[in-house]
VEXDOBA-424405 format. One record per residue (C-alpha): residue number from 1; x, y, z. Coordinates in steps of 0.1 Angstrom, whole numbers, plus 5000, padded with zeros to 4 digits. Layout:
BEGIN
pos,u,v,w
NUM,X,Y,Z
...
This chain:
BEGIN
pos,u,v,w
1,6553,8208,5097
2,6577,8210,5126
3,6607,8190,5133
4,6613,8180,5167
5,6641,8158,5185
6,6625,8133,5207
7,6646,8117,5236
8,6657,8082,5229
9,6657,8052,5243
10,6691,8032,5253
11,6708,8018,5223
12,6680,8031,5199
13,6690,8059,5168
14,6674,8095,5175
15,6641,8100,5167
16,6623,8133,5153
17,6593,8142,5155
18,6574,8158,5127
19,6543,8176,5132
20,6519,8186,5106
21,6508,8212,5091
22,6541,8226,5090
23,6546,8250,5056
24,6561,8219,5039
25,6533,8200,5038
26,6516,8173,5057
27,6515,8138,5060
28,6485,8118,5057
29,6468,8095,5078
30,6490,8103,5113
31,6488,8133,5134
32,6525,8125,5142
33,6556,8106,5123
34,6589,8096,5137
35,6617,8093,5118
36,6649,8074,5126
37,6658,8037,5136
38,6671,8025,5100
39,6681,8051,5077
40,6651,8064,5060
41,6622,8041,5086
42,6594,8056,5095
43,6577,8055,5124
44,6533,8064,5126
45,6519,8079,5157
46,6496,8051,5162
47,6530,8029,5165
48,6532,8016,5134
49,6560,8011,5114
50,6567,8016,5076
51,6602,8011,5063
52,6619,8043,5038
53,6581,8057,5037
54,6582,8087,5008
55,6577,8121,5019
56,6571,8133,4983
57,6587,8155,4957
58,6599,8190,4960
59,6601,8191,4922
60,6570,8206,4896
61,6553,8177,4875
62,6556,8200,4845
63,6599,8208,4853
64,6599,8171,4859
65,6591,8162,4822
66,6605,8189,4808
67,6640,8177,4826
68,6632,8145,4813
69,6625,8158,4776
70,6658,8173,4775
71,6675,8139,4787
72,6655,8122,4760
73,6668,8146,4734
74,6705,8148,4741
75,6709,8110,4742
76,6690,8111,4705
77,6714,8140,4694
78,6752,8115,4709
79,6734,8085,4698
80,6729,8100,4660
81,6765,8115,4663
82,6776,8083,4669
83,6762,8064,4643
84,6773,8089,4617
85,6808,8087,4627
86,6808,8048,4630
87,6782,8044,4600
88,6792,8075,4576
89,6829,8082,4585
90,6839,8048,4601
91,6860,8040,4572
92,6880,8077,4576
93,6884,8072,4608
94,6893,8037,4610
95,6921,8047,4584
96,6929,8074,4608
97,6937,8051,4639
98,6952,8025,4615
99,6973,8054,4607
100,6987,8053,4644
101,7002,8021,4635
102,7010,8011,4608
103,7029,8030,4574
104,7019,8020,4540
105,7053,8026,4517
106,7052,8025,4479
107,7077,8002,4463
108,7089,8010,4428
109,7102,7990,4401
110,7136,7999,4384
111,7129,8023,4355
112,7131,8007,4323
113,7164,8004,4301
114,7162,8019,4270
115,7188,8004,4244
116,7190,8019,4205
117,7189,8000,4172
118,7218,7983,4182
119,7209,7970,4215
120,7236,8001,4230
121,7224,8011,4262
122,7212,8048,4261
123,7193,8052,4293
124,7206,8030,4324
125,7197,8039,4360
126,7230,8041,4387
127,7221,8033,4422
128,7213,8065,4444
129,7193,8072,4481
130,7168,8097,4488
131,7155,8108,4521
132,7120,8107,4530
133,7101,8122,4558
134,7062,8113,4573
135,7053,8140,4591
136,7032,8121,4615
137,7064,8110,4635
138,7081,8141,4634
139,7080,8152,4674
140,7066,8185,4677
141,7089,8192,4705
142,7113,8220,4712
143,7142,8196,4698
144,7123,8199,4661
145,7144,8228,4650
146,7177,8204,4661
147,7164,8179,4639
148,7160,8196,4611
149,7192,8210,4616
150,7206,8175,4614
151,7188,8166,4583
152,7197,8199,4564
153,7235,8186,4572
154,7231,8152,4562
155,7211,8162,4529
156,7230,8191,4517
157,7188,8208,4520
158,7182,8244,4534
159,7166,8241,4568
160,7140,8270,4557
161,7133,8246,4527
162,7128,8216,4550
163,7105,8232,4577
164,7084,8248,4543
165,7078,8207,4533
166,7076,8196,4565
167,7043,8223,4570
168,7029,8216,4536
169,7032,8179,4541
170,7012,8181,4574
171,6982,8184,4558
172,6983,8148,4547
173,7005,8136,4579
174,7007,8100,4571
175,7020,8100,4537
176,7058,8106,4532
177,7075,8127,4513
178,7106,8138,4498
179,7134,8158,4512
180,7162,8145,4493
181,7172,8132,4465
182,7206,8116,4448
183,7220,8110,4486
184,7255,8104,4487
185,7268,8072,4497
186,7285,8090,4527
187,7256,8106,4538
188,7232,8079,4532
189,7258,8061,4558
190,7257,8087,4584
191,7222,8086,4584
192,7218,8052,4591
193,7244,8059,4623
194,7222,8087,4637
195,7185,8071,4620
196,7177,8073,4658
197,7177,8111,4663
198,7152,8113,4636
199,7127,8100,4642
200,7097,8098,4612
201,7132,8103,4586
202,7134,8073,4560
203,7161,8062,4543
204,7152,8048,4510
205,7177,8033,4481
206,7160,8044,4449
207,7179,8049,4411
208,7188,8079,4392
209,7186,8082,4355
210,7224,8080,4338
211,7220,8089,4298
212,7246,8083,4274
213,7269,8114,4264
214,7279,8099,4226
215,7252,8125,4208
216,7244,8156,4227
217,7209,8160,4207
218,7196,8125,4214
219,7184,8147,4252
220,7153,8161,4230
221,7143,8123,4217
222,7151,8111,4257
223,7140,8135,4275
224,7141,8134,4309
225,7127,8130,4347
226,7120,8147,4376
227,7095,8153,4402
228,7062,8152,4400
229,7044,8185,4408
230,7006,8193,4420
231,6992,8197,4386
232,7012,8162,4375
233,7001,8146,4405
234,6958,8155,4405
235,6958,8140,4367
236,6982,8109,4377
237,6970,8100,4411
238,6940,8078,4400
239,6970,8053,4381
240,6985,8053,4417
241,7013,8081,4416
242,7021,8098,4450
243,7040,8128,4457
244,7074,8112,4463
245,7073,8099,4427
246,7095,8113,4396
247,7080,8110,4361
248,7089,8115,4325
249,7093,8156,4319
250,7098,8159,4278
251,7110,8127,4255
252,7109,8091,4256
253,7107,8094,4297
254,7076,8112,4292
255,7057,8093,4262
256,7063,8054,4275
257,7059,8064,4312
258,7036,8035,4319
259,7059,8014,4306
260,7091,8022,4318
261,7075,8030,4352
262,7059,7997,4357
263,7035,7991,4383
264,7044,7995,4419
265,7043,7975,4449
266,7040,7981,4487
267,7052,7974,4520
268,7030,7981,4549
269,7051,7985,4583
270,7040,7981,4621
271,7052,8017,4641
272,7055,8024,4675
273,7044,8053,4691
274,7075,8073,4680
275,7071,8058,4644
276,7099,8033,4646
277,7092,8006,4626
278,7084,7973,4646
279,7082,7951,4613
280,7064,7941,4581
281,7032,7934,4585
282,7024,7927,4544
283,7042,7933,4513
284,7030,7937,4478
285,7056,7930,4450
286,7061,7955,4419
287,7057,7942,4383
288,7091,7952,4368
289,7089,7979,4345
290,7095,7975,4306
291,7128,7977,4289
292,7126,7995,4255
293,7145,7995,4219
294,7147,8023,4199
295,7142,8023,4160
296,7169,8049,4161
297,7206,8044,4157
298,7231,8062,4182
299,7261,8059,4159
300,7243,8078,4133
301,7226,8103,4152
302,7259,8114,4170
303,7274,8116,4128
304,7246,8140,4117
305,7246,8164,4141
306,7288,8163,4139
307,7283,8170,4105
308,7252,8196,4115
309,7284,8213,4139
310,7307,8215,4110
311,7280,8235,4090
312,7271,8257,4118
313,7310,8270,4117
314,7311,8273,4083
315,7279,8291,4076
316,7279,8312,4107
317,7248,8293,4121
318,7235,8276,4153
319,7202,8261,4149
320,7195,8227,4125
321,7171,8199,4125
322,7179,8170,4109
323,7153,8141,4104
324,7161,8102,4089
325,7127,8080,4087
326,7122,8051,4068
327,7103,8053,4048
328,7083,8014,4046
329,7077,8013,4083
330,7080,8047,4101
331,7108,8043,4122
332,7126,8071,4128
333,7168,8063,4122
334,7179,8103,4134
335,7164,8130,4150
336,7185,8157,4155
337,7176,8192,4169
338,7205,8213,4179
339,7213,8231,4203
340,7209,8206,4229
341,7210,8201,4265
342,7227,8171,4287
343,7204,8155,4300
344,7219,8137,4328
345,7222,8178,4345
346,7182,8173,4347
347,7186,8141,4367
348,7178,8147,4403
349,7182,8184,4416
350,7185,8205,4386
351,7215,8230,4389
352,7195,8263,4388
353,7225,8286,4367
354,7228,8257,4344
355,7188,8257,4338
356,7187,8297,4338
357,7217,8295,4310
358,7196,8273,4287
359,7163,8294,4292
360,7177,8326,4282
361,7196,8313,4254
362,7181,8327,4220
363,7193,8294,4205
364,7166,8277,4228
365,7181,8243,4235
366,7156,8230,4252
367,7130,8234,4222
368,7129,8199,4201
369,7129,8219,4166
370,7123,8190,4146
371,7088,8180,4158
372,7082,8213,4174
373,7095,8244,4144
374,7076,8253,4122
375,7093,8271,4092
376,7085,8275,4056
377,7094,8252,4035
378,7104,8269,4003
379,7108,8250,3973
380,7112,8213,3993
381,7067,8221,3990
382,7069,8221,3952
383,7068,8182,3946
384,7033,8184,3964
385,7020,8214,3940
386,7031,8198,3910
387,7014,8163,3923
388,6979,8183,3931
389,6984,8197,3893
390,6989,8170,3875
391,6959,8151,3892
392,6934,8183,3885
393,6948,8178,3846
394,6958,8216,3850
395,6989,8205,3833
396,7004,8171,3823
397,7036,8156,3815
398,7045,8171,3784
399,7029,8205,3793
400,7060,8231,3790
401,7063,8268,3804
402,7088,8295,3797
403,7109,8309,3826
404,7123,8341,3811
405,7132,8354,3850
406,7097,8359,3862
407,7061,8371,3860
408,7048,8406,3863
409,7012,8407,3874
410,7003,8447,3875
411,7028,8468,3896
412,7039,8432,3913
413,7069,8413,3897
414,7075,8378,3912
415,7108,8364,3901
416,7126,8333,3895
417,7155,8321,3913
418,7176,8324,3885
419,7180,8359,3869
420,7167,8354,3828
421,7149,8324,3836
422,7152,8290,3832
423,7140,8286,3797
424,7112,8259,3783
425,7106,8239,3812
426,7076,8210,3823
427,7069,8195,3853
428,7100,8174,3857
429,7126,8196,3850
430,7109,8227,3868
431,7109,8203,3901
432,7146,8197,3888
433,7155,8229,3890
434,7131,8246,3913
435,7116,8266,3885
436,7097,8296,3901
437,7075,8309,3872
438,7061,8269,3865
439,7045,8268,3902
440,7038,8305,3899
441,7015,8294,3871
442,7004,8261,3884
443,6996,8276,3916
444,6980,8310,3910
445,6969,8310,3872
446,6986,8332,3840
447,6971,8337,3809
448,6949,8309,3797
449,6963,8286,3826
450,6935,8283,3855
451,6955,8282,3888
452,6947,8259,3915
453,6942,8283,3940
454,6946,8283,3979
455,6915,8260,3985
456,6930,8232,3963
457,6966,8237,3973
458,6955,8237,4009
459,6934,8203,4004
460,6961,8185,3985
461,6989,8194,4010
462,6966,8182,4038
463,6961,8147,4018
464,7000,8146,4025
465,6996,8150,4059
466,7008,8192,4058
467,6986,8211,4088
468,6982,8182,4110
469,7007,8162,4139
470,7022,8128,4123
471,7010,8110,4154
472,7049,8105,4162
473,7055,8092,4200
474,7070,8120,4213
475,7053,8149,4229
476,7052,8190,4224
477,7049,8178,4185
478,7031,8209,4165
479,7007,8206,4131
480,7025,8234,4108
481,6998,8252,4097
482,6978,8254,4060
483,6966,8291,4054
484,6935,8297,4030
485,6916,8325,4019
486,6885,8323,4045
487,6913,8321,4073
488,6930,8357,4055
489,6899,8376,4055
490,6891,8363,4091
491,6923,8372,4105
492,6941,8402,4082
493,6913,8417,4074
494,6922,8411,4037
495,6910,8391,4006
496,6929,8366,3991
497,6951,8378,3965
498,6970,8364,3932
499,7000,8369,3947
500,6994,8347,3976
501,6991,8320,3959
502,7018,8324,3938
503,7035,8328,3973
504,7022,8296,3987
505,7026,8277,3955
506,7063,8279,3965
507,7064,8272,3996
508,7065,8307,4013
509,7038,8330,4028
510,7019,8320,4058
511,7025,8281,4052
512,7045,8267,4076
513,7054,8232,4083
514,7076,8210,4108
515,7109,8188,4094
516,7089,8157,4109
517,7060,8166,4090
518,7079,8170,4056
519,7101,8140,4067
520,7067,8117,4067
521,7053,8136,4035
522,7084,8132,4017
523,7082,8095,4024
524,7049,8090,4012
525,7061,8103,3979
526,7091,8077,3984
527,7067,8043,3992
528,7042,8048,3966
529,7016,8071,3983
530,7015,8053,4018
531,7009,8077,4049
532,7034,8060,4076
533,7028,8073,4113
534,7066,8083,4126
535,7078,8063,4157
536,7109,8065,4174
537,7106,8025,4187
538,7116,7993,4170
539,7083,7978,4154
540,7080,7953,4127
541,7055,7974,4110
542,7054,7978,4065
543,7045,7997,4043
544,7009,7982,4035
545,7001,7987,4072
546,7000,8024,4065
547,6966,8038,4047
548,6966,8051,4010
549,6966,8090,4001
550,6929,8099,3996
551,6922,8094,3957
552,6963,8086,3952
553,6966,8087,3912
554,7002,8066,3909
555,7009,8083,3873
556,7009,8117,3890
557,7030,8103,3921
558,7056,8084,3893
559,7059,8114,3877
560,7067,8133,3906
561,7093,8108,3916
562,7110,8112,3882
563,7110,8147,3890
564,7132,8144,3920
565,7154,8119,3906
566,7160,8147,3879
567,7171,8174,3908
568,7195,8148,3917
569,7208,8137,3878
570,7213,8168,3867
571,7191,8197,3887
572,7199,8218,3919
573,7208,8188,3937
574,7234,8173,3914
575,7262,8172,3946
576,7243,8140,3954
577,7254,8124,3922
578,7283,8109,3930
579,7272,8088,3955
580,7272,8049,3947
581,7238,8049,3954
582,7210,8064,3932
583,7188,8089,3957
584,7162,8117,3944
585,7152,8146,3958
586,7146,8188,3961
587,7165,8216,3970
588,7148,8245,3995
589,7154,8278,4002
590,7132,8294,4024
591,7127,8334,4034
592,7127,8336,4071
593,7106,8365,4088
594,7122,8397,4103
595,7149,8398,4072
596,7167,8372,4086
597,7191,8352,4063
598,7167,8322,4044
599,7167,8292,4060
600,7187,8261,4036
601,7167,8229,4033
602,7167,8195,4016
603,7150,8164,4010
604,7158,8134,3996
605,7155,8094,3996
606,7170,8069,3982
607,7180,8042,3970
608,7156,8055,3943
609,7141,8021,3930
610,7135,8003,3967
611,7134,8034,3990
612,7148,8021,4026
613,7156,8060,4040
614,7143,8097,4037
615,7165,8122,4050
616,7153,8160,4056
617,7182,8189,4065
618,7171,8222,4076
619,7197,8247,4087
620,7184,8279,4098
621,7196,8309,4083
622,7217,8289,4064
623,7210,8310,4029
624,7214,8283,4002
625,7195,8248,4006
626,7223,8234,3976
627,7250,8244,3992
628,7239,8242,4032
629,7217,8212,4034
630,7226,8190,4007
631,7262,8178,4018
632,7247,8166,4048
633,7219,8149,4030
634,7249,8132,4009
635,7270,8125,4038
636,7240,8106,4057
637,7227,8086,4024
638,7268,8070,4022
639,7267,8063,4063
640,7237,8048,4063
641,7239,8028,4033
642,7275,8014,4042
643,7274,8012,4082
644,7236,8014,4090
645,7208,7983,4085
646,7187,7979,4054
C-alpha cells in the first residue's frame, strides 16, 4: 500500500491516496481510499464516504491478551495491597496519622501520703518539674545539635546523654519521654521563656518523694522510687505504666504501688505541624491515689536503733536488727536494720559516689537485715525444741537431767555454756538458763533417752513457721532455711550424724532463720499458739483471725511459756527483772561462720499474762546475747509500755 498526496480542491483538507497492496496490508472492498477532510474520514474510490473508518491493528492477538493479562493481574495485586492495609493494618495506620495530630499525655495522681501510727507524716511529696521530650516534633534539621545544646543547659543533662534518649526513643516517636527530672524552679522558668526554640520539649510539674529524717533505718521499711527500667516496664505495661513513669524500688513504695500510685488520667492535645499544641481536644481525670497508715511507730523506731547506736560503740559492732510485733494482730511497732541509707538521696537522680559508697560498704546498708538475714539462732530456738519434746512425751514436766559441763559422745565432747554444768535441771529451768546438755539430750538422744532427731525437729520448727517467708508486706523477705538429713547426704556428701543434731537442737549448725521469722514464732508462743502474718500497716485484725499451730497441745505451749518467764525471774535473762512490767523470754548466743565473734540475741514479750508486744534484738558479732541484746529488749518493753499504745 502506497501513500500518495492528491491535489486539493479550494478550501478542502489534503487528501492521500492509498493504494493497495502496499506491504501494510490492504483495504477491502475499494481499489483506492482517500484520507483527509475531518480528522480521521475516509474517503472510497467509488465516492463514498465513511467517517474515522478503522485501518486495523498493528498489534498480535496473542501480545494483545497477554498485555491485557498483565493489567488484570497488577490491578488484583494494588487492589489486595489495599485492602490489607485498610482491612488488616487500618487501625496501625489510622493511629499513625492520628499520630500527626494529636498527643495523648498521661496524667498522674499525687503519690500517696504515708503517715505512721500516730498519723506523723513519713512520706510527703514536694512539688518539682521534669522535662519531657516526643521525639516526633524534634526537627531533624541542622539546628538539632543547638537544641540539644539548649536543653542540656536548661536541665543540668549531658548532651551525649540526651541525643543517646533522643535515638532510643525514636523507635516509638510519639510517645514522650523523660529527659529530666527534679527541674529547678529557675530552670523550669527559663524554659517556659524559650518553650519556643524547642520544639517537641514539654514542660511538666510532677512531685518528688520527701521522707522524714527522724529514724535513719525506717529507709529499709520505706523504701524508695525511681524510674522504671525495660524489664519493670514489659511486666507493668499491661496495668498502663509508660516509660516516663517512677515506681516503687524496695519498701513500702514498692509493696502498695497500686495504691499509692492510683490510677492515671489523660489529656489528649491537638499539634500542629511543628508539634505545638493547638488545644485539648479530651481529658480523662486520674482517681487519686491512696494515702496509707503505718502500724509502726516513728518515735519508737528512731529510740531502738539509738539505743542499737549506743551498743554498736560499746561492743565494737555495726550491724543490728531489731524487730517489735504485736503479737494479737501482726502489726509490726519497729523494724530496724542498721546500717541504713537516706532515702530522700534515692529521690530523683541518684548521686552516683553516694550510691557507689553504700555498695561497697561491707556493712551493706542497703540490705534490710531483718526480713532479709539469715543467722543462727542459737539458744533463742530452744523454746521450740523443748515444745516438740514435750508433745512427743520424750520428756515431761518433772523429767530432770544432769548438766555436769557437757556430753562426751566417742572422741566428740559437746559442752555446756557453763564450765561444771548446770546441775539437776528440767524443762523449765534448762530454757531458764539455756542448759546445753538438756537439748543435747532432747534433741539427739543419750543413754536410755530417744532423741528427736533432725526429721522431727525440722517438722516441729516448720509448724512455727521456721524455713518458710511470714507473708509480711515488704519485699526481698527470705525463708531461713530447715536442714535435714536427706538434704546432708544430698548436698555434703555425708550422713547425718549424732552430733548434728545435738548441733541443731541448739540452735547452731546449718539452721538459719530471719529476726522477722523468730519475731512471728516468738509471738505464737506469746498468743496461745496463733500463727499471725506480720504487716507493717494499721489493720484491725486479732488474734483469732490467725490459724492454730497444727496439732497445738496448750500444756506443752503453757509450759514453755513458764519456761521463759523463768529466764526472766531468775535465769540468763534476769536484767529484765526490774522492769514494772512482768515480760518472759530467752537469751541467744549464736556462732557466726568464718570465726567471727557470736552474734548476741534475744527474745522476749510481755506483759506476760495479756501479751500486747514481742521484741527480738540481734546484734551481730556482739558475743554475749545477756549482756548485748537484752538491755535493749529492756529498754524497748519500759518505752513502749509507758509512751507507746496498748
Amino acid at each position: 500500500m502506497k501513500f500518495g498526496r492528491k491535489k486539493n480542491e479550494p478550501g478542502s483538507h489534503p487528501v492521500f491516496v492509498v493504494q493497495e497492496n502496499d506491504r501494510f496490508g490492504s483495504v477491502p472492498s475499494a481499489d483506492k481510499v482517500f484520507v483527509g477532510g475531518g480528522e480521521g474520514d475516509v474517503f472510497h474510490g467509488d465516492g463514498a464516504y465513511q467517517a474515522s473508518s478503522f485501518l486495523g491493528t498493528t498489534v498480535p492477538r496473542r501480545r494483545y491478551r497477554m498485555a491485557v493479562a498483565l493489567v488484570v493481574i497488577v490491578l488484583f495485586v494494588l487492589s489486595g495491597r489495599a485492602a490489607f492495609l485498610q482491612v488488616t493494618n487500618g487501625a496501625e495506620y489510622r493511629a499513625l496519622a492520628e499520630g500527626n495530630r494529636f498527643r495523648k499525655f498521661t496524667v498522674l495522681p499525687p503519690r500517696g501520703i504515708v503517715y505512721d501510727l500516730r498519723g506523723t507524716p513519713i512520706i510527703e511529696n514536694s512539688p518539682s518539674f521534669r522535662l519531657l521530650l516526643v521525639p516526633a516534633d524534634v526537627p531533624e534539621t541542622d539546628g538539632l545539635s543547638e537544641e540539644f545544646d539548649q536543653l542540656s543547659d536548661l536541665s543540668g543533662v549531658p548532651i551525649e546523654e540526651i541525643e543517646s534518649i533522643w535515638l532510643e526513643a525514636k523507635e516509638t516517636p510519639y510517645e514522650p519521654v523523660v529527659i529530666a527530672r527534679q527541674l529547678s524552679y529557675d530552670n523550669a522558668l527559663r524554659f517556659a521563656i524559650n518553650r519556643q526554640s524547642l520544639p517537641g520539649v514539654r514542660l511538666e510539674a510532677t512531685g518528688q518523694r520527701s521522707y522524714q529524717t527522724l529514724s535513719e533505718s525506717m529507709s529499709h521499711v520505706l523504701g524508695y522510687v525511681g524510674a522504671i527500667n525495660q524489664k519493670e516496664l514489659e511486666e507493668l505495661k499491661p496495668d498502663g505504666y509508660r516509660r516516663t513513669d517512677i515506681i516503687g524500688k524496695t519498701g513500702v513504695e514498692k509493696s502498695e504501688e497500686i495504691a499509692l500510685r492510683g490510677k492515671p488520667g489523660s489529656i489528649v492535645m491537638e499539634v500542629d505541624a511543628f508539634g505545638n499544641e493547638l488545644g485539648i481536644v479530651s481529658k480523662e481525670d486520674p482517681v487519686p491515689a491512696q494515702n496509707l497508715t503505718l502500724s509502726i511507730d516513728l518515735r519508737f523506731q528512731a529510740f531502738l536503733e539509738n539505743r542499737l547506736k549506743t551498743v554498736f560503740e560499746r561492743t565494737k559492732t555495726s550491724r543490728g536488727s531489731i524487730v517489735a510485733i504485736d503479737p494479737r494482730s501482726g502489726e509490726i511497732r519497729a523494724l530496724v536494720s542498721m546500717p541504713a541509707f537516706d532515702s530522700n538521696r534515692f529521690s530523683g537522680h541518684i548521686d552516683g559516689d553516694y550510691y557507689a559508697g553504700l555498695v561497697t560498704n561491707p556493712d551493706l546498708p542497703l540490705f534490710p537485715r531483718a526480713v532479709a538475714g539469715e543467722f543462727p539462732p542459737g539458744s533463742t530456738f530452744k523454746p521450740f525444741v523443748s515444745y516438740a519434746a514435750l508433745t512427743e512425751h520424750i520428756v515431761d514436766e518433772k523429767t530432770t537431767v544432769t548438766s555436769t559441763g557437757g556430753l562426751r559422745i566417742g572422741a566428740w565432747f559437746f559442752p555446756d555454756w557453763k564450765p561444771g554444768g548446770h546441775g539437776v535441771v528440767n524443762v523449765k529451768s534448762a530454757i531458764a538458763w539455756s542448759v546445753n546438755t538438756f537439748f543435747y539430750i532432747v534433741g539427739g538422744g543419750y543413754e536410755s533417752i530417744t532423741g528427736l532427731g533432725p526429721d522431727r525437729i525440722t517438722e516441729y520448727a516448720a509448724r512455727f513457721g521456721f524455713g518458710q517467708v511470714t507473708g509480711i508486706n515488704l519485699p526481698s523477705e527470705r525463708n531461713g532455711f530447715l536442714p535435714t538429713a536427706a538434704w546432708k547426704q544430698e548436698v555434703k556428701g555425708e550422713p547425718w550424724y549424732v552430733g548434728d543434731s545435738y548441733h541443731y537442737a541448739i540452735g547452731q549448725g546449718d539452721l538459719l532463720v530471719t529476726p522477722l521469722q523468730l519475731a512471728r514464732s516468738i509471738a505464737t508462743i506469746a498468743n496461745g499458739g496463733r500463727m499471725v502474718t506480720p504487716t507493717v500497716l494499721e489493720t484491725d485484725r486479732v488474734t483469732s483471725d490467725f490459724p492454730e499451730v497444727p496439732g497445738l497441745d496448750s500444756a506443752a505451749l503453757k509450759t514453755v511459756q513458764d519456761g521463759m518467764r523463768m529466764t526472766v525471774t531468775e535465769g540468763s535473762g534476769r536484767s529484765l527483772s526490774s522492769l514494772p512490767w512482768p515480760t518472759a523470754g530467752k537469751t541467744g548466743t549464736a556462732q557466726a561462720p568464718g570465726g567471727q565473734n557470736n552474734h548476741a540475741w534475744y527474745a522476749g514479750y510481755g506483759p506476760f499474762e495479756d501479751p500486747s508486744l514481742v521484741v527480738i534484738v540481734l546484734v551481730e558479732e556482739g558475743l554475749e546475747g545477756s549482756s548485748a541484746a537484752a538491755p535493749i529488749a529492756k529498754d524497748a518493753f519500759d518505752w513502749w509500755f509507758t509512751y507507746g499504745t496498748r
